[in-house]
C-alpha positions as CSV (number, residue, x, y, z in Angstrom):
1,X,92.1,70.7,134.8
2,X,94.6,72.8,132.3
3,X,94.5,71.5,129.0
4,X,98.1,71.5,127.3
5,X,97.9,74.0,124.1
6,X,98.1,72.1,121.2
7,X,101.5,72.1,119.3
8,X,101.8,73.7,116.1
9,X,102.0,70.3,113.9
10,X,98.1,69.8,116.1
11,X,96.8,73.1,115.1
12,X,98.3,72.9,111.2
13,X,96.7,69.4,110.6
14,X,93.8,70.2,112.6
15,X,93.3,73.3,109.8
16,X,94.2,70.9,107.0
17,X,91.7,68.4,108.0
18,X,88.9,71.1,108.3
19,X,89.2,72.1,104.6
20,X,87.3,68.7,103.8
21,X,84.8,69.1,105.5
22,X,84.1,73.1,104.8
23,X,80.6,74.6,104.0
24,X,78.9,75.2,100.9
25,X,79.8,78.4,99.0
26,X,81.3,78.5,95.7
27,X,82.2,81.9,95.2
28,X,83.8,82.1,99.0
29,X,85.7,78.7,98.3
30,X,87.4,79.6,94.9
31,X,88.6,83.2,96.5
32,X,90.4,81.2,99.4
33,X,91.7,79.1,97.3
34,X,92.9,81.6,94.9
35,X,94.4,84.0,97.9
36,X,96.3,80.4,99.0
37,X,97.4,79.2,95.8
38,X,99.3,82.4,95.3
39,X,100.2,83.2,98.3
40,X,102.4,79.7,98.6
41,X,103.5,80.2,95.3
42,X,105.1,83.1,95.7
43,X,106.2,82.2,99.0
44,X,108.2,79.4,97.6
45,X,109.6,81.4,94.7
46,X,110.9,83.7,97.5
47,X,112.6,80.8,99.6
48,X,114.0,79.4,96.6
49,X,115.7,82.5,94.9
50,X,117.0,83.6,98.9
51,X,118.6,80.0,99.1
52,X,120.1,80.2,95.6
53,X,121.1,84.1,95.4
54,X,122.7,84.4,99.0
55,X,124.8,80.6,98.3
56,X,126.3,82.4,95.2
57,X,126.9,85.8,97.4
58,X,124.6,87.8,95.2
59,X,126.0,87.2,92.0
60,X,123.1,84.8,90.5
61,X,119.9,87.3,90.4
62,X,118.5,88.9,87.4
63,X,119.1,92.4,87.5
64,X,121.0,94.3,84.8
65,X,120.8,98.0,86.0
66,X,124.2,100.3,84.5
67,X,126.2,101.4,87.1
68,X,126.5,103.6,88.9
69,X,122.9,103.4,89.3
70,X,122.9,99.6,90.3
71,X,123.9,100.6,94.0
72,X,121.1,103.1,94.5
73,X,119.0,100.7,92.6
74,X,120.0,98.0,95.1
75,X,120.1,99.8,98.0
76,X,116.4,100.6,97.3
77,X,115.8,96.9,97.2
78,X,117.6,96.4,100.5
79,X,115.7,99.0,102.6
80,X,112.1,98.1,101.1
81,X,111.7,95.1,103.0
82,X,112.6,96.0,106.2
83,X,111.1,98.8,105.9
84,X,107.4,97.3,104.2
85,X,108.0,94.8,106.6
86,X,107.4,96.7,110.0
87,X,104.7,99.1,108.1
88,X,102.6,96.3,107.9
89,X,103.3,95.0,110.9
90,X,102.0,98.3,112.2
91,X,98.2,99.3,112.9
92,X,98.7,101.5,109.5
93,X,100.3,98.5,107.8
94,X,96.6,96.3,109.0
95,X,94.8,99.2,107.3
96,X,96.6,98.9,103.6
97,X,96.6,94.8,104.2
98,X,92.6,95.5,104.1
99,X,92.7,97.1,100.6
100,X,94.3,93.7,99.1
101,X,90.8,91.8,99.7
102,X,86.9,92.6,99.9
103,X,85.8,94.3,103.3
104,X,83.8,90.7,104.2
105,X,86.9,88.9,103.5
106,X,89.8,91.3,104.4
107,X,90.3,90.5,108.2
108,X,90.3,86.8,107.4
109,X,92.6,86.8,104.7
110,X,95.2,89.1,106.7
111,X,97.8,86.0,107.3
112,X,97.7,85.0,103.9
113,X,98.0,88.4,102.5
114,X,100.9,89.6,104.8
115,X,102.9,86.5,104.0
116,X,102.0,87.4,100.0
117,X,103.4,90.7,100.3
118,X,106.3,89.6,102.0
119,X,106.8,87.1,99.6
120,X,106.9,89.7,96.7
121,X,109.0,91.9,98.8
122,X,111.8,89.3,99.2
123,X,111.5,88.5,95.9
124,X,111.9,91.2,94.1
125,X,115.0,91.9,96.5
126,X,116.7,88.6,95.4
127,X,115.6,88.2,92.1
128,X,115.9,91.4,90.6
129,X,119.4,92.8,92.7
130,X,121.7,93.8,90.1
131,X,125.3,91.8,91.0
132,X,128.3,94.3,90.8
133,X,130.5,91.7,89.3
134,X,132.8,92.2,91.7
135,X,134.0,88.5,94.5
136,X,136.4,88.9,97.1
137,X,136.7,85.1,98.0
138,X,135.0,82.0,96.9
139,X,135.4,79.0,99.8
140,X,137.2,75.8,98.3
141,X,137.8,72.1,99.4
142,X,136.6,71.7,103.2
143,X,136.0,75.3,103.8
144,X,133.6,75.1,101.0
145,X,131.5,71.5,102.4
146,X,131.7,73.5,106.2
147,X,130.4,76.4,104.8
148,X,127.2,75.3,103.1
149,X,126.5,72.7,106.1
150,X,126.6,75.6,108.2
151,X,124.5,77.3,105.8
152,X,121.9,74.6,105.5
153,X,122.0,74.5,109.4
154,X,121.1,78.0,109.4
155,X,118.0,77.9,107.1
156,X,116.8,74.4,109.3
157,X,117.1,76.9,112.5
158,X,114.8,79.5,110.4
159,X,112.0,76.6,109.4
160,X,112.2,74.7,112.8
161,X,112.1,78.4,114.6
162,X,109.1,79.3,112.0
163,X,107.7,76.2,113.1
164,X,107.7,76.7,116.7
165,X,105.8,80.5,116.1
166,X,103.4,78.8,114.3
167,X,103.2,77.6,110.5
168,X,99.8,78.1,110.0
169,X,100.7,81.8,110.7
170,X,104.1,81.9,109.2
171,X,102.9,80.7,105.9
172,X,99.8,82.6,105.8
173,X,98.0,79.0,105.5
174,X,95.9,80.5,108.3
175,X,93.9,83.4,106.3
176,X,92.4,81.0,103.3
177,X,91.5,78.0,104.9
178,X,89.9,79.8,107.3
179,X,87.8,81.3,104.7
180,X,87.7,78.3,102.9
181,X,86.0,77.2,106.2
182,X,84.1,80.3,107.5
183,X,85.3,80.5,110.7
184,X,87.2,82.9,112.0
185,X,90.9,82.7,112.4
186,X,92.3,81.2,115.4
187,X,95.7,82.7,116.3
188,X,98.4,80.9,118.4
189,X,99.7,81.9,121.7
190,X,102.4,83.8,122.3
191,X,105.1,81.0,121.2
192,X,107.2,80.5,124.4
193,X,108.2,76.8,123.6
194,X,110.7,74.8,121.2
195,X,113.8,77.8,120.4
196,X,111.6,80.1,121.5
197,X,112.3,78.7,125.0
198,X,115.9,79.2,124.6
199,X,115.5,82.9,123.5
200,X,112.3,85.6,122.1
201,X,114.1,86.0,118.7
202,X,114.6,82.6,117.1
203,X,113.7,83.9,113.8
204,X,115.3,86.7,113.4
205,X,118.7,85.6,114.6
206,X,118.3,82.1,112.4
207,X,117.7,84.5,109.3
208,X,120.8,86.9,110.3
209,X,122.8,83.2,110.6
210,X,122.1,82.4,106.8
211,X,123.2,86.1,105.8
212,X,126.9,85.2,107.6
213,X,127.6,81.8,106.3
214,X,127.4,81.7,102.7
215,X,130.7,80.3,100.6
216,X,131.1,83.3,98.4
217,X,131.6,86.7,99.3
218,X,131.3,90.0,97.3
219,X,130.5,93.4,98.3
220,X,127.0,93.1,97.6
221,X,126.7,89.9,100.2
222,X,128.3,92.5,102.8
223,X,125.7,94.9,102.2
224,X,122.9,93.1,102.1
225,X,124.3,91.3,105.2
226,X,125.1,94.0,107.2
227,X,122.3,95.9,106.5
228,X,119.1,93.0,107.3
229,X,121.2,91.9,110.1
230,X,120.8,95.6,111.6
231,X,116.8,95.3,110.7
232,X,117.2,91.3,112.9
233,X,118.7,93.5,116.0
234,X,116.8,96.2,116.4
235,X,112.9,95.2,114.6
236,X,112.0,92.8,117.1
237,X,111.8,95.5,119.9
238,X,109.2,96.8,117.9
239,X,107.7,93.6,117.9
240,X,107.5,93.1,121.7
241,X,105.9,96.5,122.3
242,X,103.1,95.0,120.6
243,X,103.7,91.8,122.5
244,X,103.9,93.4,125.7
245,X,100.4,95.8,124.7
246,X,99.1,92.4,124.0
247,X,100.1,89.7,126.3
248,X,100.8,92.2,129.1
249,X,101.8,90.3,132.6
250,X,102.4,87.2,130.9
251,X,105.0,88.7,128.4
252,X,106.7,90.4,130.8
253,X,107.4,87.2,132.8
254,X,108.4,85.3,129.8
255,X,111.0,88.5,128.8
256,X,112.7,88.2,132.4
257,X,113.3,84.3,132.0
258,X,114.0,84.4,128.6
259,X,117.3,86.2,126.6
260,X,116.7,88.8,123.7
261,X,119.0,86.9,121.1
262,X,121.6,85.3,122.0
263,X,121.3,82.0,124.4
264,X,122.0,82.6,128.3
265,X,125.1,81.4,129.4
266,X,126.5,80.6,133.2
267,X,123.6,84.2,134.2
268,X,124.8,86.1,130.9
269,X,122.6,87.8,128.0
270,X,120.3,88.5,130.7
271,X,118.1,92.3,128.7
């Protein structure tokens, strides 16, 4: 008989509950929980300053770089995510992930250092982008309360979507407390159900949703914007070559049923 695959609140407390009862080994237990304790500290300095930076439309990070050079400064910021991003995402990308931990504990720990980097990378993007000073409108009254709801909705699609790929992945929990545990890391399945039953690219069209309603626009929200939302369109077909080398037949089945991006309606979005 077919056993249901677990969900991914089953698989992230069964992980949690192993860490108590993981083997001996000193020196292996304080590196994972080093790798961990930075990783998800990081990783919530990054969701914090995206939340905060993108409500105010860019105009609340740290960076103080003279113009002109601020643009070039920030459009360097922009493009080394997306970029970073799908390089280590790539079979190259694995290869430099490697140099970030010993050789015995490198393909372990590759969760919990790509989520690290990541982290970095999106901080350093919203924490260090140099404002131009410049707003075109600030939402007021109603506008203002509709905004940030639909804002708040936006970042619960990203967390419940992030949920539904798998947390344990997601927040790079997997990598250390599979150290921590000495077993090797047990990846998901290809994540057909909760809004990835509805469409493949829950993620990246929740992230491009949080970019588009923010209450306060300025010229740096609408290049930021329109430049990541690009990187949500056109990176996940990247992603499903990889899926489809991968998962082969079953992919492809899950592709026909399923829309790219945008929710099928009355036999539309159909790839």
């Amino acid at each position: 008989m077919h056993q249901p695959s677990p969900t991914p609140l089953d698989r992230l407390i069964a992980l949690f509950i192993g860490n108590f009862s993981a083997p001996r080994g000193v020196r292996r237990i304080l590196v994972a929980l080093l790798y961990g304790g930075v990783c998800h500290a990081i990783f919530a300095v990054a969701v914090i300053a995206m939340i905060v930076v993108m409500y105010t439309g860019m105009t609340a990070s740290f960076g103080r770089v003279p113009a002109p050079w601020s643009w070039a400064a920030n459009l360097l910021l922009v493009l080394q995510f997306p970029l970073g991003h799908s390089l280590l995402l790539s079979k190259r990308g694995r290869r430099i992930i490697s140099l970030f931990a010993k050789n015995a504990h490198a393909a372990t720990l590759q969760t919990t250092i790509f989520a690290t980097v990541a982290s970095v990378q999106l901080s350093l993007l919203f924490l260090f982008w140099t404002p131009s000073g410049i707003v075109w409108w600030v939402a007021e009254g109603e506008t203002k309360w509709v905004l940030t709801g639909l804002y708040a909705c936006s970042w619960g699609l990203l967390m419940k979507a992030s949920y539904d790929a798998g947390a344990d992945v997601q927040s790079g929990a997997l990598g250390w407390m599979s150290l921590l545990q000495k077993i090797k890391p047990n990846y998901p399945d290809m994540p057909t159900t909760g809004l990835f039953a509805i469409i493949r690219q829950p993620i990246y069209l929740s992230f491009a949703l949080t970019l588009w309603t923010v209450p306060v626009w300025t010229p740096d929200q609408l290049v930021l914007s329109t430049i990541l939302t690009a990187y949500c369109v056109l990176a996940p077909r990247f992603k499903e070559r990889r899926f489809q080398a991968r998962f082969g037949a079953e992919f492809e089945h899950y592709r026909t049923k399923t829309p790219y991006m945008l929710p099928r309606i009355g036999g539309l979005n159909r790839d």
